[in-house]
N, C-alpha and C positions, 0 to 999 in steps of 0.2 A: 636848299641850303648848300654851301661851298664843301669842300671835303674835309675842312677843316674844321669843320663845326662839330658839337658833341649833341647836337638836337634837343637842346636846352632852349625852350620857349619861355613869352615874358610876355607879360599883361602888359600894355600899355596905352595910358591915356589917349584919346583918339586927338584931346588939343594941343600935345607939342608933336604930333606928326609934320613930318616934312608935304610940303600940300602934293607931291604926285603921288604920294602915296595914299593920301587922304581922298583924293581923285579915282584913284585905282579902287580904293573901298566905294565911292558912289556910283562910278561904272558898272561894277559886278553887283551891285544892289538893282541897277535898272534893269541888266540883264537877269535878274533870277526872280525879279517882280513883271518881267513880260513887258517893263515900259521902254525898253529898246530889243529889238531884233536880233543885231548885229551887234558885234566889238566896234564896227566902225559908228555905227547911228550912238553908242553910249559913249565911245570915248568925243563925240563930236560933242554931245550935249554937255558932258562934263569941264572939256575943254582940254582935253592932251592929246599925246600920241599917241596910236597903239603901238610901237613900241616903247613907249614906257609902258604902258597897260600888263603889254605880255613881260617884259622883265620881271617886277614886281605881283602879278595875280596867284602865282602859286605860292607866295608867300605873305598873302594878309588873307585870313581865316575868320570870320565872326567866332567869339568867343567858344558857342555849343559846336561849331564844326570839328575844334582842335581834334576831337577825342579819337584819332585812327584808329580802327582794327576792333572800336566797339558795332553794334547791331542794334538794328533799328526794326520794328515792327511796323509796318504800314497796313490798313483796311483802305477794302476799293469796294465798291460797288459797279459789277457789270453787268450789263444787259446780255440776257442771253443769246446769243448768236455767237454763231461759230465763228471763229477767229480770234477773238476780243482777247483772249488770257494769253492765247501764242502772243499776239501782239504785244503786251505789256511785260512778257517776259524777254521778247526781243529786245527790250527796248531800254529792261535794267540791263542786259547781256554788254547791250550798247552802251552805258553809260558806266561799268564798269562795277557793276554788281555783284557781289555773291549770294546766291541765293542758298539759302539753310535749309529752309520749311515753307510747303505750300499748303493753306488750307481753303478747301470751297467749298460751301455749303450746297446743297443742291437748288437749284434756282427754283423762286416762287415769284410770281406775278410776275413774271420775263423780267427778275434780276437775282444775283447770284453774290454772296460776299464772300469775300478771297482775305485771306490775310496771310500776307508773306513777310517772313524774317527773313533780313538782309544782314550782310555782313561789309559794311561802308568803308574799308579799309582801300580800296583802290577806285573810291568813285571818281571821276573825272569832273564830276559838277559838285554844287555843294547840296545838303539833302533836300533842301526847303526848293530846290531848281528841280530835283528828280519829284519831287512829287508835284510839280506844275507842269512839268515834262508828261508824264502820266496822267495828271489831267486832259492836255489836249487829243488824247488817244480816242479815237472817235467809238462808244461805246463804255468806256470810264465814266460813268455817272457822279462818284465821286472817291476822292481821296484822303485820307488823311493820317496822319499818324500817332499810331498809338503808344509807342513805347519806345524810350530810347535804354540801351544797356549797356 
């Protein structure tokens, strides 16, 4: 938002968007569903530019994202081996996490469950991104989240 703005958001019908904007919402849907890679592979499918993409993306939000500076609890399930939990915590680090509380139970039948409260106030992705982000983490057996606050 401009500097002029008082950060006053507005619910609005997704049918009288203007269509790059309505574009920019299907682009970042393909990206955070893993059906495109790239900005460039999702703006091509959609059919814009990415720059309109990048003008517009930090400013259309699916409904549940609005809520900044609230905390999300996620469960993972990992296999035991060493690395697995540095790695996943590398990797909110990377995407602009704060991390609250770690919990991990002790591992049985070589898997282990973690559940961390995060604080999504400066995430760079949206959260349904960060936990498919975390999925692909090679020992992540699974994701999911349990609490939004």
């Amino acid at each position: 938002m401009d500097g002029d703005s008082d950060g006053t958001r507005y619910i609005v019908d997704k049918r009288i968007l203007p269509v790059v904007l309505s574009k920019t919402i299907e682009a970042k849907e393909l990206l955070e569903k893993g059906k495109a890679n790239t900005v460039h592979e999702a703006v091509e499918m959609v059919g814009m530019s990415r720059s309109a993409y990048y003008k517009y993306r930090d400013y259309i939000f699916p409904f549940y994202e609005i809520d900044e500076g609230k905390i999300i609890t996620i469960h993972l399930l990992l296999s035991h081996r060493k690395g697995i939990l540095s790695k996943v915590l590398n990797e909110l680090a990377r995407l602009g996490a704060n991390i609250l509380t770690i919990n991990q139970s002790i591992p049985i039948h070589g898997v282990a469950n973690v559940t961390i409260a995060i604080e999504v106030k400066k995430l760079i992705v949206g959260v349904q991104e960060l936990l498919s982000k975390l999925e692909w983490i090679e020992g992540v057996n699974e994701v999911s989240l349990l609490a939004r606050e």
